[in-house]
VEXVOMI-781340 format. One record per atom (N, C-alpha, C): residue in three letters; x, y, z. Coordinates in steps of 0.05 Angstrom, whole numbers, plus 5000, padded with zeros to 4 digits. Each point is the difference from the previous one (the first is absolute). Layout:
REM residues N
NODE   r   xx   yy   zz
NODE ALA    X    Y    Z
...
This chain:
REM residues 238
NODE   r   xx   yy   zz
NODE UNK 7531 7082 8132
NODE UNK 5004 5002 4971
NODE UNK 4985 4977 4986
NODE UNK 4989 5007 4976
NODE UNK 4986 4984 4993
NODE UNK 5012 4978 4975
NODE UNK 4999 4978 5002
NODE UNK 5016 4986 4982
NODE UNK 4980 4996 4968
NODE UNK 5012 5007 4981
NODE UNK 4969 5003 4986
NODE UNK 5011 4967 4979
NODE UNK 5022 4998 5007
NODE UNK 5003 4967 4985
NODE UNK 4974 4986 5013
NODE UNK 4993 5000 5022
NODE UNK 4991 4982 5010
NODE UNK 4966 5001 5006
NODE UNK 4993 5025 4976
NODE UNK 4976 5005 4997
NODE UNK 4985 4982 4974
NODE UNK 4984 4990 5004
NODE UNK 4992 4983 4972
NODE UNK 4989 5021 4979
NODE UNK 4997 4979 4972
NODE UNK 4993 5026 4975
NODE UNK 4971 4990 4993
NODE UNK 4995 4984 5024
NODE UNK 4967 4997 4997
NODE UNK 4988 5019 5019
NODE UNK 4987 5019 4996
NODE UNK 4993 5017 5026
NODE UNK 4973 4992 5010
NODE UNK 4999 4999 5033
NODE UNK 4973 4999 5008
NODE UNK 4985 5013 5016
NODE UNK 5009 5025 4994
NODE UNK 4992 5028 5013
NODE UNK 4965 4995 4989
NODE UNK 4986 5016 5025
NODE UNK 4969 4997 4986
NODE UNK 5005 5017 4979
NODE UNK 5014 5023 5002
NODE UNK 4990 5022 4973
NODE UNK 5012 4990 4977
NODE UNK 5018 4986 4995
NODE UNK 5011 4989 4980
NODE UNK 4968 4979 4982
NODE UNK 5009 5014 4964
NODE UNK 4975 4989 4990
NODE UNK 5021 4974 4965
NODE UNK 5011 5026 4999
NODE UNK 5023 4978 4980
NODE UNK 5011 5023 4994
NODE UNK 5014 4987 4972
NODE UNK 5016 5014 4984
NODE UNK 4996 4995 4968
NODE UNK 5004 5015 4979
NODE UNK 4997 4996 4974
NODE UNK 5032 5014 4992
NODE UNK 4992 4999 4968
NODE UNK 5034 5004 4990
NODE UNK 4997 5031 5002
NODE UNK 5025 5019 4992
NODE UNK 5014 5017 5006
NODE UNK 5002 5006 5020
NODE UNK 5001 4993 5022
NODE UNK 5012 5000 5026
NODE UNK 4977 5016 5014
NODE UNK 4966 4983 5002
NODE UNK 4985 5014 5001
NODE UNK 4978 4984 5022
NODE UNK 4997 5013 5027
NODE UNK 4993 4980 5021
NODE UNK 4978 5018 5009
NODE UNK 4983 4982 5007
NODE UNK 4971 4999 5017
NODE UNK 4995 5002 5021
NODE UNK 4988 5015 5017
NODE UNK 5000 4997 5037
NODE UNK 4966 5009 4997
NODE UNK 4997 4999 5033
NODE UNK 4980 5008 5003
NODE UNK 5002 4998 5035
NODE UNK 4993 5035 5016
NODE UNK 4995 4991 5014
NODE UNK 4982 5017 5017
NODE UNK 4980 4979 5022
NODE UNK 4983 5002 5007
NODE UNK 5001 5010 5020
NODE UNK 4983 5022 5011
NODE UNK 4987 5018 5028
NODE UNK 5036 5008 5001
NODE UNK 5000 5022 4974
NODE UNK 5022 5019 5002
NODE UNK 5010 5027 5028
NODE UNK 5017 5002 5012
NODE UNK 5004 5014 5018
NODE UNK 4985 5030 4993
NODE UNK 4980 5007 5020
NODE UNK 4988 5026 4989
NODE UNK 5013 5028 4997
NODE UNK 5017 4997 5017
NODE UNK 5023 5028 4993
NODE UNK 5008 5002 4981
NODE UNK 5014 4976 4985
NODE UNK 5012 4991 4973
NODE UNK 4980 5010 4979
NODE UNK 4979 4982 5001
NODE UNK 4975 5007 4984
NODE UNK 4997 5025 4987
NODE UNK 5002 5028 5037
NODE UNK 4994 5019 4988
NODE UNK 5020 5019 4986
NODE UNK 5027 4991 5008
NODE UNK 5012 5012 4985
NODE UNK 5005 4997 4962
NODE UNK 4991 4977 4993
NODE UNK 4996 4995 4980
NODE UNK 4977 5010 4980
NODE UNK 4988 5023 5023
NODE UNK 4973 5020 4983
NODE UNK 4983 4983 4978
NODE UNK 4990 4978 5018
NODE UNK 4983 4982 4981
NODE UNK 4977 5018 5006
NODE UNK 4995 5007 5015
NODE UNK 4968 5009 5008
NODE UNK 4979 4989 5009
NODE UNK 5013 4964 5008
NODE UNK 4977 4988 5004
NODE UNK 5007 4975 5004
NODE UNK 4991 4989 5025
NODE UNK 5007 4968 5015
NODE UNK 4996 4981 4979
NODE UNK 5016 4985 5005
NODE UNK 4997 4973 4985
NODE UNK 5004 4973 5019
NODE UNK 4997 4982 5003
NODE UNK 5002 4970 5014
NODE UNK 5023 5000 4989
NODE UNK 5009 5001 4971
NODE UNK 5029 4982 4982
NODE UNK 5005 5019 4978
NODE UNK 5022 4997 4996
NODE UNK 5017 5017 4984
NODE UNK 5018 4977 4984
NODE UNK 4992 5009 4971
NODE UNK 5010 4969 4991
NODE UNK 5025 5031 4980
NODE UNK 5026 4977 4999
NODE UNK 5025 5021 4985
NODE UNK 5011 4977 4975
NODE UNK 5003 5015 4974
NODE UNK 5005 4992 4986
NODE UNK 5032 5016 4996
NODE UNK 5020 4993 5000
NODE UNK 5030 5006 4991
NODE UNK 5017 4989 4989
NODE UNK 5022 5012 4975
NODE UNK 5015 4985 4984
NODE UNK 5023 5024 4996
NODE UNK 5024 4985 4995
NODE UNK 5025 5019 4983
NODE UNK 4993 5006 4974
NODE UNK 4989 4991 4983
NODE UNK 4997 4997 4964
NODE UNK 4970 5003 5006
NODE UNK 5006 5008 4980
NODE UNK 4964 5016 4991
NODE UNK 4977 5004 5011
NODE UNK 4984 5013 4978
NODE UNK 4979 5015 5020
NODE UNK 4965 4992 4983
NODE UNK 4998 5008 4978
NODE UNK 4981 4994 4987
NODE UNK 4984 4974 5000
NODE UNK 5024 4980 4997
NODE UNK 4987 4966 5005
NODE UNK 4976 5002 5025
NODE UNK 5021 5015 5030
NODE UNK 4994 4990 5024
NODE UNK 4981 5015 5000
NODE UNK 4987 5021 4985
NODE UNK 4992 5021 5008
NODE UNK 4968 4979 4985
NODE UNK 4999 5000 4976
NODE UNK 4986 4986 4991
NODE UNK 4987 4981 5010
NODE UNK 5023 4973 5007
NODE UNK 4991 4980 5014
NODE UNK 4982 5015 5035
NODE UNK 5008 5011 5009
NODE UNK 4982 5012 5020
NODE UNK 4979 5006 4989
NODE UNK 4996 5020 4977
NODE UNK 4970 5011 4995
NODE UNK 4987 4978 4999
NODE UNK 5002 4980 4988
NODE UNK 4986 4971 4999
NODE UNK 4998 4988 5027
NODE UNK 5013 4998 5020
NODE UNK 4996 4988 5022
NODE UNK 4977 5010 5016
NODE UNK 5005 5039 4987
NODE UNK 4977 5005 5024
NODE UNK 4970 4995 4996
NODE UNK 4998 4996 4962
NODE UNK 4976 5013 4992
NODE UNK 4992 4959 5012
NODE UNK 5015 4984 5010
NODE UNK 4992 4972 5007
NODE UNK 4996 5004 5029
NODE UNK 5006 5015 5013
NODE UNK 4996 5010 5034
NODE UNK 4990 5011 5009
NODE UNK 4985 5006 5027
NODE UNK 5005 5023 5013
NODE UNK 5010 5023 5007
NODE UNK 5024 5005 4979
NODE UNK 5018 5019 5015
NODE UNK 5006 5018 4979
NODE UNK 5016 5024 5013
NODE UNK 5005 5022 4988
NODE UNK 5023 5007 5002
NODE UNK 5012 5014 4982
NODE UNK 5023 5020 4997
NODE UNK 5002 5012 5019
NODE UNK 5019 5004 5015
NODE UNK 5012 5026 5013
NODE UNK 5020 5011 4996
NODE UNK 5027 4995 4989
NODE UNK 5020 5022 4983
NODE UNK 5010 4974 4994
NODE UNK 5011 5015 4982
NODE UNK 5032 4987 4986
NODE UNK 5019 5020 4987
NODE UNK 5022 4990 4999
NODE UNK 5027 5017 4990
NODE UNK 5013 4984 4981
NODE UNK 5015 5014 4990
NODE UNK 5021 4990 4970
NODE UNK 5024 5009 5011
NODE UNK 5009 4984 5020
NODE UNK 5033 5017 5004
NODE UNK 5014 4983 4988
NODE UNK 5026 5026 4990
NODE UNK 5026 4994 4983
NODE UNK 5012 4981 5013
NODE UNK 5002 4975 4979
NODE UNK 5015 4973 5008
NODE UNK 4997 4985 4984
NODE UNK 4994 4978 4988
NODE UNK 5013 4979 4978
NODE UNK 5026 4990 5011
NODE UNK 5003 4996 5017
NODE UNK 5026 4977 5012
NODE UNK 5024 5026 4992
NODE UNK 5007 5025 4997
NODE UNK 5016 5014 4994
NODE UNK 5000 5001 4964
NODE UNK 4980 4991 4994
NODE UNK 4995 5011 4967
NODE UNK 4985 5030 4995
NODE UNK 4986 5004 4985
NODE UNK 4990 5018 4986
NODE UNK 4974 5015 5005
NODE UNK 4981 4981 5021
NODE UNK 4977 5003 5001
NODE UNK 4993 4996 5024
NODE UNK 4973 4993 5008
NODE UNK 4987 5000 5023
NODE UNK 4993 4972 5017
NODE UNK 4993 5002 5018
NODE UNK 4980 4983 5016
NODE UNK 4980 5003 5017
NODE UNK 4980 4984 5013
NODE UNK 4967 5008 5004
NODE UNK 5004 4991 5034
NODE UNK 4983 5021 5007
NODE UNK 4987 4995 5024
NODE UNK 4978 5009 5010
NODE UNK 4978 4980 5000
NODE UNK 4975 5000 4995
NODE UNK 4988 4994 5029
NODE UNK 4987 5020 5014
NODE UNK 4979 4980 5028
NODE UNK 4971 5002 4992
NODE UNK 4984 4986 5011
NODE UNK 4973 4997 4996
NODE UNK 4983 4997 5031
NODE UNK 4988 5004 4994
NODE UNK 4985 4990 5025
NODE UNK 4966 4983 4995
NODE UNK 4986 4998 5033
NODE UNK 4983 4978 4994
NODE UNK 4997 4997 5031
NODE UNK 4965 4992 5008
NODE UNK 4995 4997 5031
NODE UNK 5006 4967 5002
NODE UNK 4996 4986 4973
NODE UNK 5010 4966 5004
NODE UNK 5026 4990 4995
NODE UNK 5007 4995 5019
NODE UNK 5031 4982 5002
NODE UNK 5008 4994 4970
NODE UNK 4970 4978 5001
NODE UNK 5012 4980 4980
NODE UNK 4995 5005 4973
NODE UNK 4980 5024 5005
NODE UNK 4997 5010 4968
NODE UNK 5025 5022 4985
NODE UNK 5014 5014 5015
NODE UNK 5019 5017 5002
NODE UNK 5030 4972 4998
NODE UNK 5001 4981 5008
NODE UNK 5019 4976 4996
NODE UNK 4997 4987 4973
NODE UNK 4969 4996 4986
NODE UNK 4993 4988 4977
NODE UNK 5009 5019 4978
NODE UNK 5000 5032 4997
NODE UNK 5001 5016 4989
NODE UNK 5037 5000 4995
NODE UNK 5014 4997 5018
NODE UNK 5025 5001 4998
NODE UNK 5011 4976 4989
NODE UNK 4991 4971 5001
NODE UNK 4997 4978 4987
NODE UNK 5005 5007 4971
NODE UNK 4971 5006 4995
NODE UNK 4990 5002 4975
NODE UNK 5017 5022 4985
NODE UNK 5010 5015 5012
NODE UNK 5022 5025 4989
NODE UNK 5029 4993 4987
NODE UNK 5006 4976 5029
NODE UNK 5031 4987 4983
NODE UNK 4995 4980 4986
NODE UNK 4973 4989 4996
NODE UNK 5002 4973 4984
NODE UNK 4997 5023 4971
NODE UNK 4984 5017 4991
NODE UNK 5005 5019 4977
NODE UNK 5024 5015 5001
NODE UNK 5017 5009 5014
NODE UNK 5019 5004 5000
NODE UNK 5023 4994 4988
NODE UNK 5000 4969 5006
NODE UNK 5014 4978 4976
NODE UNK 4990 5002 4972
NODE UNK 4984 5004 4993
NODE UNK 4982 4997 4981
NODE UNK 5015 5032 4977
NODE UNK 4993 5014 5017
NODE UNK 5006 5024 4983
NODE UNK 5023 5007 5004
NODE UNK 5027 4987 5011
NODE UNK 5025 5004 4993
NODE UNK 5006 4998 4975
NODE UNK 4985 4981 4984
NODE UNK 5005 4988 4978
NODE UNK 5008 5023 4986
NODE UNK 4986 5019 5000
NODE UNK 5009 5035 4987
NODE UNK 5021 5017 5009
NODE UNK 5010 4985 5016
NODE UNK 5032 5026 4995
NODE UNK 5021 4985 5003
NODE UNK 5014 5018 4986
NODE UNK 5025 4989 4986
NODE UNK 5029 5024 5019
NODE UNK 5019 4978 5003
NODE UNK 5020 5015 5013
NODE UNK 5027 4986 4989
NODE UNK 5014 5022 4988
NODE UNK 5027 4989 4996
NODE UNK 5024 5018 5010
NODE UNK 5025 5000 4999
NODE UNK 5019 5021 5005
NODE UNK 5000 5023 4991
NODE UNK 4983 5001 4977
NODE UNK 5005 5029 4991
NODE UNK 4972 5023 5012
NODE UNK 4972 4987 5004
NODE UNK 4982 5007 5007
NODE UNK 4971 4980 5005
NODE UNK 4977 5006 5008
NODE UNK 4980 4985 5002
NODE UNK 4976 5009 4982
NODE UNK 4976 4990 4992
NODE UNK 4977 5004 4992
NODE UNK 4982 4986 5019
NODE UNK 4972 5014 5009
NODE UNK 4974 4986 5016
NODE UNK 4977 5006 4979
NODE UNK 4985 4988 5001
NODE UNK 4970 5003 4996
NODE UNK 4985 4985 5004
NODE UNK 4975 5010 5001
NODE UNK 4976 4987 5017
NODE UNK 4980 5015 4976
NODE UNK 4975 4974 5010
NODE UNK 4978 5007 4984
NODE UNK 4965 4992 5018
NODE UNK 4979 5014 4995
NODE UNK 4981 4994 5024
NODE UNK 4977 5006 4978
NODE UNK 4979 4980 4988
NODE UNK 4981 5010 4989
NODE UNK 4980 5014 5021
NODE UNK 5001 4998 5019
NODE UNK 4980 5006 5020
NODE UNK 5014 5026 5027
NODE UNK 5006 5014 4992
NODE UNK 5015 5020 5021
NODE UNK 4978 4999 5027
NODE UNK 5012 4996 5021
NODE UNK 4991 5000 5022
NODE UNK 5015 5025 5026
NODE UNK 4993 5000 5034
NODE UNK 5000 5021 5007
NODE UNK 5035 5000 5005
NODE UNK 5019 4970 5001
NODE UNK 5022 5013 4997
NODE UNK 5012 5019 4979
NODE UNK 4991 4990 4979
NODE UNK 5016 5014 4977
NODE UNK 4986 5030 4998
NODE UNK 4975 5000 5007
NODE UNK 4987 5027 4995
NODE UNK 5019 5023 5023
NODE UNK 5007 4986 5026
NODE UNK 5016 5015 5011
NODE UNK 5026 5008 4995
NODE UNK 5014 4984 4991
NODE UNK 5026 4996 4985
NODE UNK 5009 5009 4986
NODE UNK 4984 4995 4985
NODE UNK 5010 5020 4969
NODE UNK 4972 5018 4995
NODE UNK 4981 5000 5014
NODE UNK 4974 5013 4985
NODE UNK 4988 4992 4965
NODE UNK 4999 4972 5015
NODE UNK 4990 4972 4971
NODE UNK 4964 5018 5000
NODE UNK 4986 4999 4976
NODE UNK 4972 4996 4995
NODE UNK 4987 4982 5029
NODE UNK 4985 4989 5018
NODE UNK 4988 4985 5005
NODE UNK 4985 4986 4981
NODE UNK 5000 4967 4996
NODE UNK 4993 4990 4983
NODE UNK 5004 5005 4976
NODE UNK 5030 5012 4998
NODE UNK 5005 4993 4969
NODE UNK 5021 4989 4991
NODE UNK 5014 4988 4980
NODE UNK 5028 4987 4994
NODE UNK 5019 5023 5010
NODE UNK 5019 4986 5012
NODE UNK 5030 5014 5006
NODE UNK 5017 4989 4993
NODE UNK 5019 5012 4992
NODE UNK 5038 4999 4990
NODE UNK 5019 5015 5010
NODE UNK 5015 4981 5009
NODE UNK 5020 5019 5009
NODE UNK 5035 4993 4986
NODE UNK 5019 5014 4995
NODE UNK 5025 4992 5001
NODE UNK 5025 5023 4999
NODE UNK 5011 4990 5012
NODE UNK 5030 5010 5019
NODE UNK 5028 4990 4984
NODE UNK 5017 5023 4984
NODE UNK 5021 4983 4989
NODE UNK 5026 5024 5024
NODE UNK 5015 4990 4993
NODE UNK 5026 5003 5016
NODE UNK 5022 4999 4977
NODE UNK 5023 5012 5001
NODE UNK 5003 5020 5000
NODE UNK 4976 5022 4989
NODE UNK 5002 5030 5009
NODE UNK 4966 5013 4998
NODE UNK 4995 5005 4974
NODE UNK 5027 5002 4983
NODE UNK 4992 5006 4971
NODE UNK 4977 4978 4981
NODE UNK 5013 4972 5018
NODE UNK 4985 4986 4988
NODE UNK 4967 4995 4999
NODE UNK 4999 5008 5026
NODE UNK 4968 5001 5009
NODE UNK 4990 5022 4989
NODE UNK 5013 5022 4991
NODE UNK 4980 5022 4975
NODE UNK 4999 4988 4980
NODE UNK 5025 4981 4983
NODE UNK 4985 5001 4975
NODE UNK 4983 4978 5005
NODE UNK 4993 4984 5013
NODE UNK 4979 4976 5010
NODE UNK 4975 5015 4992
NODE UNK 5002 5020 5021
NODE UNK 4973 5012 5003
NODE UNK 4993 5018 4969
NODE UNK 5016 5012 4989
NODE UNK 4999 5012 4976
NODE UNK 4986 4981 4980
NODE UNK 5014 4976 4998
NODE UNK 4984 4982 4980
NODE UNK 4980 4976 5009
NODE UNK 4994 5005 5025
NODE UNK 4978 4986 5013
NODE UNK 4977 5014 4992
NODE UNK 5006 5027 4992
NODE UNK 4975 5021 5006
NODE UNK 4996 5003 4968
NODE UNK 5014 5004 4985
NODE UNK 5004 4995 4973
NODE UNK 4979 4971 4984
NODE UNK 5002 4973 5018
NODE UNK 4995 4987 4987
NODE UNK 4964 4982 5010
NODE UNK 4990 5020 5022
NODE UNK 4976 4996 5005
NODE UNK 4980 5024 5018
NODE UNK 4983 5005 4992
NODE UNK 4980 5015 5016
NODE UNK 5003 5000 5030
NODE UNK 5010 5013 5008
NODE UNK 4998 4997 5028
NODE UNK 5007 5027 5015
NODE UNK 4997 4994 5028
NODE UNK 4990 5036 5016
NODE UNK 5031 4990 5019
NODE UNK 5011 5028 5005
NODE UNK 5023 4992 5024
NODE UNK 4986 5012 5021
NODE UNK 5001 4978 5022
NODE UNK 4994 5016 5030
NODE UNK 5024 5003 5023
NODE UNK 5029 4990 4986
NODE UNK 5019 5002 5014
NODE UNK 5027 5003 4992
NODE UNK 5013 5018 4999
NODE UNK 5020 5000 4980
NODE UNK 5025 5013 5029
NODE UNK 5019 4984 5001
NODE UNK 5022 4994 5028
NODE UNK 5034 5011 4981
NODE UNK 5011 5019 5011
NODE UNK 5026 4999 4994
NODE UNK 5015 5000 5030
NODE UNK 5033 4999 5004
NODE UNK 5009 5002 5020
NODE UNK 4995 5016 5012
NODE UNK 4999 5024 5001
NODE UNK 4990 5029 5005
NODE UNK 4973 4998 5012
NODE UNK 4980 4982 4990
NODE UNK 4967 5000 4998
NODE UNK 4987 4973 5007
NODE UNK 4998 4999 5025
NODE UNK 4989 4976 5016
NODE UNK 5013 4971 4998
NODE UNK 5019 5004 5000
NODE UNK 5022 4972 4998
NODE UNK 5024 4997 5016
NODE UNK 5004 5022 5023
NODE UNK 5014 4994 5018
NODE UNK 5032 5005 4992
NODE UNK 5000 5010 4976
NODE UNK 5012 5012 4978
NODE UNK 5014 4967 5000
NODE UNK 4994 4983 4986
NODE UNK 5006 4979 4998
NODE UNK 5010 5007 4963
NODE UNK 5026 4990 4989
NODE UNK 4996 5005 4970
NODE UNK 4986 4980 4983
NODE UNK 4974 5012 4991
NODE UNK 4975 4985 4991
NODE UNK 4992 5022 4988
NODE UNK 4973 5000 4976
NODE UNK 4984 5009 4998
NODE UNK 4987 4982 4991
NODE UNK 4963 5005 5016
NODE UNK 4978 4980 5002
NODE UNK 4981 5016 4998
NODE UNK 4978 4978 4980
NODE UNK 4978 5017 4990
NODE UNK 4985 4977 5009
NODE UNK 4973 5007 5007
NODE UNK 4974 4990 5006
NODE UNK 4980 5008 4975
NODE UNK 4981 4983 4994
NODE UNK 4985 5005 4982
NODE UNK 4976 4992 5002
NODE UNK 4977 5006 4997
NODE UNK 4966 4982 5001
NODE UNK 4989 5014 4969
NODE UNK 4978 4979 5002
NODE UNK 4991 4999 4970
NODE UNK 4990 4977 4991
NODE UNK 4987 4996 4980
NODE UNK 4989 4962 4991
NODE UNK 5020 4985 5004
NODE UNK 4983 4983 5010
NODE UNK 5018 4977 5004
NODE UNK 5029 4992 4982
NODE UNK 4981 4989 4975
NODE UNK 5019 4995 4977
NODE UNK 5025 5021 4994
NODE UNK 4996 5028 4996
NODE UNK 5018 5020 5004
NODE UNK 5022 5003 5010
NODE UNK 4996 4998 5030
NODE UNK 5011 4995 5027
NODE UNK 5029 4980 4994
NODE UNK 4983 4976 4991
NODE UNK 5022 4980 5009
NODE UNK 5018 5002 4965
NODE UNK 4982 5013 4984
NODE UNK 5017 5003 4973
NODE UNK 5022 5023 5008
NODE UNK 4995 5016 5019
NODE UNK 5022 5024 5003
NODE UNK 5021 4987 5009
NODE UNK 4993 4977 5028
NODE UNK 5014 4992 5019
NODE UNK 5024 4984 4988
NODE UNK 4992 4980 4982
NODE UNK 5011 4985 4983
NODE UNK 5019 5010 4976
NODE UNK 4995 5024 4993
NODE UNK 5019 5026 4987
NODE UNK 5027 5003 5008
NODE UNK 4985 5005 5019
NODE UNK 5021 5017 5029
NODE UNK 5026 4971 5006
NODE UNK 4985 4981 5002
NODE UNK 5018 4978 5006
NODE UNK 5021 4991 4977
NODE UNK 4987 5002 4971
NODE UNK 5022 4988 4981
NODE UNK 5015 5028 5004
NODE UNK 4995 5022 4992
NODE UNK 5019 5018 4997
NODE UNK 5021 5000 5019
NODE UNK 4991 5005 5036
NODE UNK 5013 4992 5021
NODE UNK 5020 4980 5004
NODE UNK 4987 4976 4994
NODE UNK 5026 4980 4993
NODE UNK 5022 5006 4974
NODE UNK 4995 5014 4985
NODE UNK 5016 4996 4976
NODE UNK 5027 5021 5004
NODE UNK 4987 5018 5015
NODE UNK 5021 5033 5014
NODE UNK 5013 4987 5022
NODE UNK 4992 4987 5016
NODE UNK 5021 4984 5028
NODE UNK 5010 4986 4989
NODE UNK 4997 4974 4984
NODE UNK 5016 4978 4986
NODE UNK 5022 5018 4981
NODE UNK 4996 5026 4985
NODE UNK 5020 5011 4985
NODE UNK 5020 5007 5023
NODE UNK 4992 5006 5033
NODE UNK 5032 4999 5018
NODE UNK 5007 4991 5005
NODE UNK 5000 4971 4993
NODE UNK 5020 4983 5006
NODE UNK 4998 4972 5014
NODE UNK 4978 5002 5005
NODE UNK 4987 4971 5024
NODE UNK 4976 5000 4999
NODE UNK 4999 4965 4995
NODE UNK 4967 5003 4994
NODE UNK 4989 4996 5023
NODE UNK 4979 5009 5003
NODE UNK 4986 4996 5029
NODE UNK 4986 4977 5011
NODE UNK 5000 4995 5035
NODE UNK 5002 4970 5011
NODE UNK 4964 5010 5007
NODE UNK 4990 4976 5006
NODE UNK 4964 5005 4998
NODE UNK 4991 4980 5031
NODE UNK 4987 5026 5021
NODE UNK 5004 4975 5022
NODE UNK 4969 4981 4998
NODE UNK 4983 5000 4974
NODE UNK 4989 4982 4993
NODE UNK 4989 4994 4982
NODE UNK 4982 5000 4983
NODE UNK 4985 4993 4970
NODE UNK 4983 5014 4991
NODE UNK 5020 5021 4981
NODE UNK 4972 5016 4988
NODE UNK 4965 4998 4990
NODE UNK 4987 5014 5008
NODE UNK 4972 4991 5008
NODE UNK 4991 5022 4971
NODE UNK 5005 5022 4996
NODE UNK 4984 5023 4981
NODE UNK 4997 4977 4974
């Protein structure tokens, strides 16, 4: 039996890369078992398999990856949005990548939770529900996979919880700037039926982050009317 008191909370597993906030940890590991491999219908060897995973949100991590890769060698190979938020409302990410260099597939996962932190700053979680959003002037091949972002064009995304609230988000996000939806998520419709509704958007830059920023006062103003204002696991950036 394994005593897990007596396991330290520094880990020094090689695949262990770190951790960032929402309960969102880094591995990576190298000359993956090939049976494994193939059951995972990648289609194609890799040296390293770098994994990005968290309980709370999806867009930050998702983001912060598109940026890691377009700094790497490496590529997307799936990710999922399964229902979870610590037993809240919404989702969480699990992202693998791959890469024939160790250490470039390790730098990439680095560089994922140090943005990671970064773009928590955008969601908001209280008792009654949560809000996410993310913003990318430069859509790259995660988000193009993801949500089906423009390549090379501004992206927005945001997620309110309870789902009513994330329509009217999107209702007066869309209302208050030019912009194209390339993703529009209810429980029912690619969310793991998580209760959310999330819209994706590309379009000018300026646009983009004018919708995004919409979406956010309104968002906050509908969660704060239930009752609790929402805790922020770091410093809004939009």
């Amino acid at each position: 039996m394994v005593d897990v008191h007596s396991i330290s909370t520094h880990c020094t597993r090689t695949e262990f890369v770190g951790i960032a906030v929402l309960d969102t940890i880094g591995l990576v590991i190298s000359g993956i078992d090939e049976t494994l491999l193939e059951k995972m219908n990648i289609g194609k060897k890799y040296r390293a398999l770098g994994l990005l995973s968290s309980r709370t949100g999806a867009a930050g991590q998702l983001t912060a990856m598109d940026d890691a890769l377009k700094a790497t060698n490496t590529e997307l190979l799936s990710f999922d949005l399964p229902r979870d938020t610590k037993g809240w409302g919404g989702h969480g990410n699990y992202i693998v990548i791959g890469g024939q260099d160790v250490s470039d597939v390790r730098h990439a996962i680095e560089v994922a939770l140090e943005l990671t932190n970064r773009n928590a700053g955008e969601v908001y979680i209280s008792e009654s529900g949560h809000l996410e959003f993310a913003y990318s002037a430069n859509a790259g091949e995660v988000l193009v996979k993801a949500f089906g972002a423009k390549p090379g064009q501004a992206f927005g995304f945001f997620a309110g919880s309870p789902a009513a609230i994330g329509l009217v988000m999107s209702d007066h996000a869309m209302k208050a700037a030019d912009v194209e939806i390339i993703s529009y998520m209810t429980p029912s419709i690619g969310t793991s039926h998580s209760n959310e509704v999330i819209l994706a958007i590309s379009g000018d830059a300026s646009a983009v982050k004018a919708a995004v920023l919409e979406a956010r006062q309104v968002g906050l103003e509908l969660l704060i009317a239930m009752g609790t204002y929402p805790e922020i696991p770091g410093t809004p950036y939009l």
